[in-house]
C-alpha positions in Angstrom: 0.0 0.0 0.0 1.2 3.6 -0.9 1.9 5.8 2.3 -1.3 7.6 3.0 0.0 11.1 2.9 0.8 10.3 -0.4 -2.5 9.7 -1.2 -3.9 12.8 0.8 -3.7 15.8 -1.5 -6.1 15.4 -4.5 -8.3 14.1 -1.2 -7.7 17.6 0.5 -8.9 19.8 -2.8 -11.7 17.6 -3.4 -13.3 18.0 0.2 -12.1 21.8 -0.1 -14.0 22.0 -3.1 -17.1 20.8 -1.4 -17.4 22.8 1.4 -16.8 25.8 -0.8 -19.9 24.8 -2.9 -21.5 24.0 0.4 -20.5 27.4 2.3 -21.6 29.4 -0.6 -24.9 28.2 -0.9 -26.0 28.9 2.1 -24.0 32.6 1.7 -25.9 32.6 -1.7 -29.4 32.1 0.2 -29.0 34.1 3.0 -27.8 37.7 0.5 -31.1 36.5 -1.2 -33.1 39.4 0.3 -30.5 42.0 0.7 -28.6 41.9 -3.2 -30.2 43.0 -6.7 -30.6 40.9 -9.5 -27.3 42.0 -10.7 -25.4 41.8 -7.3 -26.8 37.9 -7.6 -25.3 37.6 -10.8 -21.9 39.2 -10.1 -21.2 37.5 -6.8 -22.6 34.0 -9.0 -20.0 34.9 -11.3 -17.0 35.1 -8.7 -18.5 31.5 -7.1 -17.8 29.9 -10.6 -14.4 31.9 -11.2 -13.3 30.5 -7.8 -15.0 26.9 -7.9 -13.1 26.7 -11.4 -10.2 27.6 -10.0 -10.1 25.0 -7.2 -10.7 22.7 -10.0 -7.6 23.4 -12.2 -5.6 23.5 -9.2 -6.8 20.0 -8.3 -5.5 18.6 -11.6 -2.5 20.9 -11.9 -0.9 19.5 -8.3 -0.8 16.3 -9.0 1.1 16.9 -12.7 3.3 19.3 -11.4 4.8 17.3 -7.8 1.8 14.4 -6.7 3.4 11.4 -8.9 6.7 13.2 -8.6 6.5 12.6 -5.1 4.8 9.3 -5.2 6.8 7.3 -7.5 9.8 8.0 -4.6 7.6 5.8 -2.5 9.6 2.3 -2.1 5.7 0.4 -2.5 5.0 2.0 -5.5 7.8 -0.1 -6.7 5.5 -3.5 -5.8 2.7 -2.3 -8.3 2.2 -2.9 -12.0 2.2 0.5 -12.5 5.9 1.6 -11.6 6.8 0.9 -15.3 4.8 3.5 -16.6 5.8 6.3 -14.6 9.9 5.0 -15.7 8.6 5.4 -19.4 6.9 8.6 -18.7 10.5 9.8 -16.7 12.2 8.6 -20.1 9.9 10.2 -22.6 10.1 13.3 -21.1 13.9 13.6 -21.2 12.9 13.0 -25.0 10.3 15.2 -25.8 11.1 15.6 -29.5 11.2 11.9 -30.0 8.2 9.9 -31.5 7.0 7.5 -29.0 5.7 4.1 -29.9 4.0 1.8 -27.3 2.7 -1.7 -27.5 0.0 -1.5 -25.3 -3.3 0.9 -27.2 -5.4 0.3 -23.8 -6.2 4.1 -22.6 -4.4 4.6 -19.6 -5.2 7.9 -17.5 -1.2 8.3 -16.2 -0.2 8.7 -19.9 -2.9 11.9 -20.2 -1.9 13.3 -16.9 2.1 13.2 -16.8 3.0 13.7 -20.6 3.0 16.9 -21.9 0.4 17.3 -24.8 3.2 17.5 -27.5 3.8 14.2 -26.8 3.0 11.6 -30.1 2.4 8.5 -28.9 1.4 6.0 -31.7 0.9 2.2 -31.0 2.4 -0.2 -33.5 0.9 -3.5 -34.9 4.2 -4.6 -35.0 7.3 -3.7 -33.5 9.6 -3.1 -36.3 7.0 -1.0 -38.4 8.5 2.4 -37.4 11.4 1.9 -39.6 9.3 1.9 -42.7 7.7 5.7 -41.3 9.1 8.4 -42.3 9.3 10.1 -39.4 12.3 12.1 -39.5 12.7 12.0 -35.9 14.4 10.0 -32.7 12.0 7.2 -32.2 11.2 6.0 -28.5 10.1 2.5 -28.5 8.4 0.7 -25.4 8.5 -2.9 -25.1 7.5 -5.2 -22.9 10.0 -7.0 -20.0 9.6 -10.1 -22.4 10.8 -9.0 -25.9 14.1 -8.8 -24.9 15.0 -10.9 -27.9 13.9 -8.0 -29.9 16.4 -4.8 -29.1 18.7 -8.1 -29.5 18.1 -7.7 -33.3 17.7 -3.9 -32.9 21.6 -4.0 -31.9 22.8 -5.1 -35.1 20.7 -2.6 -37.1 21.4 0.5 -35.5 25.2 1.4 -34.3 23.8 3.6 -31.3 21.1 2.2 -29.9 20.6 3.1 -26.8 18.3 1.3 -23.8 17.0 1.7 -21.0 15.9 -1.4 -18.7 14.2 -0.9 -15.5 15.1 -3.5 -13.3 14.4 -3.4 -9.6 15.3 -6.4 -7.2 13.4 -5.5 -4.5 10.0 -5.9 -6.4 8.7 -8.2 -4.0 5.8 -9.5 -6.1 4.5 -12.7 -5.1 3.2 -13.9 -8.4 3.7 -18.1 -7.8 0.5 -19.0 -7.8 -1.2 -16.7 -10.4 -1.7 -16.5 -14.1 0.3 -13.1 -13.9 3.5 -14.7 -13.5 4.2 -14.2 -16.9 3.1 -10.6 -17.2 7.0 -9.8 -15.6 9.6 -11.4 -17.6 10.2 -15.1 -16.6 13.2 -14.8 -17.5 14.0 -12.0 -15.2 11.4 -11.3 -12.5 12.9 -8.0 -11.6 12.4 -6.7 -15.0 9.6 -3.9 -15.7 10.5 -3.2 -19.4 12.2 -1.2 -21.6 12.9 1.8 -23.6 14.6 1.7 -26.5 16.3 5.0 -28.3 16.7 4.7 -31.9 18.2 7.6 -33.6 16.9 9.2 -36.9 20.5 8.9 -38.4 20.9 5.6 -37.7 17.1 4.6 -39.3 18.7 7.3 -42.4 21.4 5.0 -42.8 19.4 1.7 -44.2 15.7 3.7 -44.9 15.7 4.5 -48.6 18.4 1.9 -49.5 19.2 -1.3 -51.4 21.8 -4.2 -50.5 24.6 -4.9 -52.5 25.7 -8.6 -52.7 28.7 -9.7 -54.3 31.1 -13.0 -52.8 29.0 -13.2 -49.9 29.9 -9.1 -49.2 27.1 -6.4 -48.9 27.4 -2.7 -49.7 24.3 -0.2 -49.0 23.7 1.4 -52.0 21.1 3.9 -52.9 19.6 3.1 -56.2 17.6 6.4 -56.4 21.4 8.1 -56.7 21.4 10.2 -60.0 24.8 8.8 -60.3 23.5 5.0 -60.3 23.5 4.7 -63.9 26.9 5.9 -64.1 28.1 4.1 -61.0 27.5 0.4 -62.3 26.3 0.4 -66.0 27.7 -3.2 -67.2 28.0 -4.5 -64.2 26.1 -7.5 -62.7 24.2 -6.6 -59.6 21.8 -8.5 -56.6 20.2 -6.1 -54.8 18.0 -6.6 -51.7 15.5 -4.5 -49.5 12.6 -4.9 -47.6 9.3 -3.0 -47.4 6.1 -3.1 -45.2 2.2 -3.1 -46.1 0.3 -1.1 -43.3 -2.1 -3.8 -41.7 -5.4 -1.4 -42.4 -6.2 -3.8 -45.8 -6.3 -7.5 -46.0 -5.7 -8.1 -49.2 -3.3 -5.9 -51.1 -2.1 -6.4 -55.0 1.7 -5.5 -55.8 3.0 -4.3 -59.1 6.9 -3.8 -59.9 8.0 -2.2 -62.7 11.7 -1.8 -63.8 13.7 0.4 -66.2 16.2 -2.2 -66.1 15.8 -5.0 -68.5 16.2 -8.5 -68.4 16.2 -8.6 -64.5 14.8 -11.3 -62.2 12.5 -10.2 -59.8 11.7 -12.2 -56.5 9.4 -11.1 -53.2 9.7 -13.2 -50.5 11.8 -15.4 -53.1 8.9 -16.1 -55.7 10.2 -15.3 -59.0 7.0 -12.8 -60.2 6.9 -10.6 -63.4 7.4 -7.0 -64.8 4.9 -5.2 -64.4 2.0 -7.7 -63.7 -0.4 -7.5 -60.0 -0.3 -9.8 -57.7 -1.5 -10.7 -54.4 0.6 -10.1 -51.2 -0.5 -9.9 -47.7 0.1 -6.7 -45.1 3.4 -7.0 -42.8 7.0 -7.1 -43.8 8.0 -8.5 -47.3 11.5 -9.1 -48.9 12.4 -8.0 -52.8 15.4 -8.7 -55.0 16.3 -7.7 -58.2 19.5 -9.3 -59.8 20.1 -8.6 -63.5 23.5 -7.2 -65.6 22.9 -3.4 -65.3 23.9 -2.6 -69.0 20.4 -1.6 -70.8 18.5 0.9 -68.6 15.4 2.5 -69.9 14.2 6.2 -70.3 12.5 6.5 -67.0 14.4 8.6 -63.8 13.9 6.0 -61.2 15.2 2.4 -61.8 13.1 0.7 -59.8 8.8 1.2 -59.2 7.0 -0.7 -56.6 3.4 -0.3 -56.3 1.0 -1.2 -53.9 -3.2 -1.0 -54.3 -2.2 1.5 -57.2 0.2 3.6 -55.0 3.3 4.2 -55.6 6.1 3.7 -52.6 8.3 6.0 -52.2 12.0 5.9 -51.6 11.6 6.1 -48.2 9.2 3.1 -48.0 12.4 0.8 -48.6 14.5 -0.6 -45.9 18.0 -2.5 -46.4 17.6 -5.7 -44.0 19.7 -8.4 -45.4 18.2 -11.3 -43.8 14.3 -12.0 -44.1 13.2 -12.5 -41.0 10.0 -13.6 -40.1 7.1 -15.5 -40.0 4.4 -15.6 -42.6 1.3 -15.8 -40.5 -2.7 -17.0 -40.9 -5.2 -16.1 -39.0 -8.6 -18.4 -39.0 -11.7 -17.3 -37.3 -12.6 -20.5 -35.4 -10.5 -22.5 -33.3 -8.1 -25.2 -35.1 -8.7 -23.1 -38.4 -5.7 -24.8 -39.9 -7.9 -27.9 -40.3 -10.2 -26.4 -43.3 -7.0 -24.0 -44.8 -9.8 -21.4 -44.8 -7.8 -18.3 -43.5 -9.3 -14.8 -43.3 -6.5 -13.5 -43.9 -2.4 -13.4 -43.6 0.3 -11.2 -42.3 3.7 -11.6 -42.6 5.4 -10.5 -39.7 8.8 -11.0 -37.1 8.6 -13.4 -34.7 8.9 -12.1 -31.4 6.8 -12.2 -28.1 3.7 -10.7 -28.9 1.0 -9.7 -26.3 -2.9 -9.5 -28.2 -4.1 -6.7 -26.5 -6.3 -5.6 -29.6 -6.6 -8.5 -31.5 -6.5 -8.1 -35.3 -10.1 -10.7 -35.7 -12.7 -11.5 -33.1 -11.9 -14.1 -30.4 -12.3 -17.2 -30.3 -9.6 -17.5 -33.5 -6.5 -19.4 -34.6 -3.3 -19.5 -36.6 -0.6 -20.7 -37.9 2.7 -19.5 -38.7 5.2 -20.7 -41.1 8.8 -20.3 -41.8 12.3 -21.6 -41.3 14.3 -21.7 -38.0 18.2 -21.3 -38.1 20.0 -22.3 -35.1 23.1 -20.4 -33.8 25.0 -23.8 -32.3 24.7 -27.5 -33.0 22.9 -29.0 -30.4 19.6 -31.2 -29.0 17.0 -28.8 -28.9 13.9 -28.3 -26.6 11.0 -25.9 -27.8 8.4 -24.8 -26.0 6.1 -21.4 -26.0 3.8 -19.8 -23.5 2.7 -22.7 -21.3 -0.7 -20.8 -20.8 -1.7 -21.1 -24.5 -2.8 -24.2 -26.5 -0.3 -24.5 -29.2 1.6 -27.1 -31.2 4.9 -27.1 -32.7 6.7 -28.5 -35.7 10.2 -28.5 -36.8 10.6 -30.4 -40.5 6.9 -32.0 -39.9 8.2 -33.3 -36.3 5.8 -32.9 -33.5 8.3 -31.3 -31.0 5.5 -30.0 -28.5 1.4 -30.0 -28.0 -0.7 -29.6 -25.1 -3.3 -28.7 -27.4 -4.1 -32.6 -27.3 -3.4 -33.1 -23.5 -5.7 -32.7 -20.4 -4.0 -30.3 -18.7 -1.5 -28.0 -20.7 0.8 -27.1 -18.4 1.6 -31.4 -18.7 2.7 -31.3 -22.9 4.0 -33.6 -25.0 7.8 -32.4 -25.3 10.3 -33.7 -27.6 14.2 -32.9 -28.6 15.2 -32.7 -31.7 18.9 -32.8 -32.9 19.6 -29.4 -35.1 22.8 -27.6 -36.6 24.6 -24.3 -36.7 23.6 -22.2 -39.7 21.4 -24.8 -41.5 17.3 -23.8 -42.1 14.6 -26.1 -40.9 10.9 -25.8 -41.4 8.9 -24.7 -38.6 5.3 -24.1 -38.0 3.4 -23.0 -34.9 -0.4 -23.3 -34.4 -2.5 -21.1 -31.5 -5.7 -21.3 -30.3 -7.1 -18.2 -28.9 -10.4 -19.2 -26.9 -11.3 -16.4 -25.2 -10.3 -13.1 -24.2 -8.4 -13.2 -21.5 -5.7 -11.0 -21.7 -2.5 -11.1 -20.1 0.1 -14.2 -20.6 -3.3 -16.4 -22.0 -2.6 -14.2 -25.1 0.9 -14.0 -25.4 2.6 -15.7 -28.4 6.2 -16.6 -28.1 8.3 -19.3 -28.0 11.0 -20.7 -26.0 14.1 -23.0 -26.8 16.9 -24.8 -24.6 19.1 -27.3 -25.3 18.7 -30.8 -23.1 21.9 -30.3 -21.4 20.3 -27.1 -20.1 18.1 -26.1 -16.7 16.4 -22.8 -18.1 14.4 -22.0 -21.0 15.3 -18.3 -23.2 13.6 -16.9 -26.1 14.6 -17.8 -29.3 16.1 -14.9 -30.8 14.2 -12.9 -33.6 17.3 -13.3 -35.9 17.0 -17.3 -35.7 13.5 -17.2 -37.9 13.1 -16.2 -41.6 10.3 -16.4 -43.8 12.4 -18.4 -46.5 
């Protein structure tokens, strides 16, 4: 419990403000007889100006010192809440930044502390604000879970910064209860983090294309006016990677090229110049490979479009590894069983919380992709032990509970894999109700068999092909 004289001063306004009110009623009905109609009307117009006043001041104490002074209190640190006001202490050193959040629920502590300036935009996934053009420091608040996921940030941006928010005295007795894996399980004193990625860093891949030549990569930016000149003759693979905003289910892509006689791949499907076809929202890979010796009339080399529009430059992102998941969403449970999905998205695979689901509960999917391990070893997978879920690795069964009684009992089974070599994998939820919390949490969690603790597989271990 917070320190009551913490709690005191809003209390203390609020009961000032009623006896106010009270007070000058009875002063109100008592100057009845002895006041004109317009000595009523002034002196009801200085009760409002002061009732008003008491008002504001009520709100503006508690921005201006209350949670200042309540967040020093050592129980606030035992709550749920203490991670909120760390963000709010963060994104307020950072007031020019744009600040993305995970978690869309209206929370009253984000209207009260942070300035009105503030952006705050909530992503559908975590890695869409590279394909925004912002132009501006981006804050980004993730869970305590996703560690896995400022992993992967680490190799994209040079100067990353973060901020964790660890506190060993937390003192939360969670054993027994469903919450346990709303902290980080695998580090209880964790309330999350904020992650600082600088404009100039995101400048350095957004707009940009990846060079491959003997297993090398050079950024390149094939919008340069000096492109032509630059590599005319010369054989080139380029790579990038672009996003499809999640607003639209179905989406129709169109490339067109000025340079001719070039392969074109997305998400490593050969498709042809100038011709739609259908490609689901999230993140998607392209590559163009061709001898860059014939190059047409128009300005820009390359033309993506999407639904009719055109991307822009800035739309491209130089990633040279595709991670990810392609992933279907079925609106009943076990959807996978009729191949009926509403729709897909192709998207990272990192812990994801459904706060807002993207289809009404109860639902299903599956995702599909490829899993690289980082060391040779005998391999245990397993994810959130709160959902119903199966997984597969090359068409092995390597964990279900979604056929056992009780699902914190699964079937469990190792699997021998090796460094650097792909494997099919395939994961399948079933999202009964909405429960919210670690019942709707997707991730998944690896350890080898001559290991105690589970970890999360990192984001960089799974690509879409």
């Amino acid at each position: 419990m917070l320190k009551r004289s913490s709690m005191a001063i809003p209390a203390i306004f609020l009961i000032a403000g009623f006896v106010f009110e009270v007070i000058n009623k009875i002063f109100l009905y008592k100057i009845n007889n002895i006041v004109n109609n317009i000595g009523k009307k002034f002196l009801f117009t200085i009760y409002n100006i002061c009732l008003l006043l008491i008002i504001i001041f009520n709100f503006y104490a508690p921005i201006n010192g209350y949670f200042n002074y309540i967040i020093k209190d050592p129980e606030i640190k035992k709550t749920f809440n203490y991670h909120i006001f760390k963000y709010v202490e963060i994104i307020k050193q950072n007031e020019n930044c744009v600040v993305y959040r995970a978690f869309p629920y209206i929370n009253p502590v984000w209207t009260i502390l942070l300035p009105a300036k503030i952006n705050i935009k909530n992503y559908e996934d975590i890695f869409e604000f590279i394909f925004k053009n912002e132009n501006k420091d981006v804050i980004l608040i993730i869970d305590p879970f996703m560690d896995n996921v400022a992993d992967l940030f680490k190799k994209l941006f040079d100067n990353l910064t973060v901020y964790n928010f660890i506190e060993e005295n937390r003192n939360i007795n969670l054993e027994n209860s469903q919450w346990n894996q709303f902290v980080d399980c695998f580090n209880p004193y964790s309330y999350g983090s904020v992650l600082k990625i600088f404009n100039s860093d995101i400048s350095k891949i957004r707009g940009k294309m990846i060079k491959l030549e003997n297993s090398k990569y050079e950024i390149i930016d094939i919008y340069d006016k000096n492109f032509k000149d630059n590599y005319s003759g010369k054989y080139l693979n380029l790579k990038t990677s672009f996003f499809i905003d999640c607003n639209k289910k179905e989406n129709k892509i169109k490339v067109n090229l000025a340079l001719h006689n070039w392969t074109i791949k997305i998400d490593n499907k050969i498709i042809e110049c100038n011709k739609y076809y259908n490609i689901c929202c999230g993140i998607h890979f392209i590559e163009f490979s061709g001898r860059a010796s014939m190059f047409g009339n128009e300005n820009e080399p390359i033309t993506v479009y999407v639904n009719d529009n055109k991307l822009e430059k800035e739309c491209f992102v130089a990633i040279d590894n595709p991670y990810g998941l392609k992933v279907k969403y079925f609106n009943k449970i076990n959807g996978w069983e009729t191949g009926k999905e509403k729709f897909s998205i192709s998207q990272f695979l990192y812990p994801k919380r459904y706060y807002i689901s993207p289809i009404s509960y109860p639902f299903s999917i599956e995702a599909n992709g490829y899993i690289k391990p980082g060391e040779n070893g005998k391999y245990i997978f397993a994810p959130n032990r709160y959902m119903r879920a199966m997984v597969f690795i090359d068409d092995k069964l390597v964990y279900d509970n979604l056929h056992t009684t009780n699902p914190f009992s699964p079937f469990l089974e190792n699997i021998d894999l090796n460094k650097n070599h792909k494997y099919n994998i395939k994961l399948r939820y079933n999202f009964q109700y909405d429960f919210g919390g670690p019942k709707n949490t997707i991730n998944l969690n690896y350890k080898k068999t001559t290991e105690k603790d589970y970890q999360p597989v990192p984001v960089d271990w799974i690509f879409i092909y």
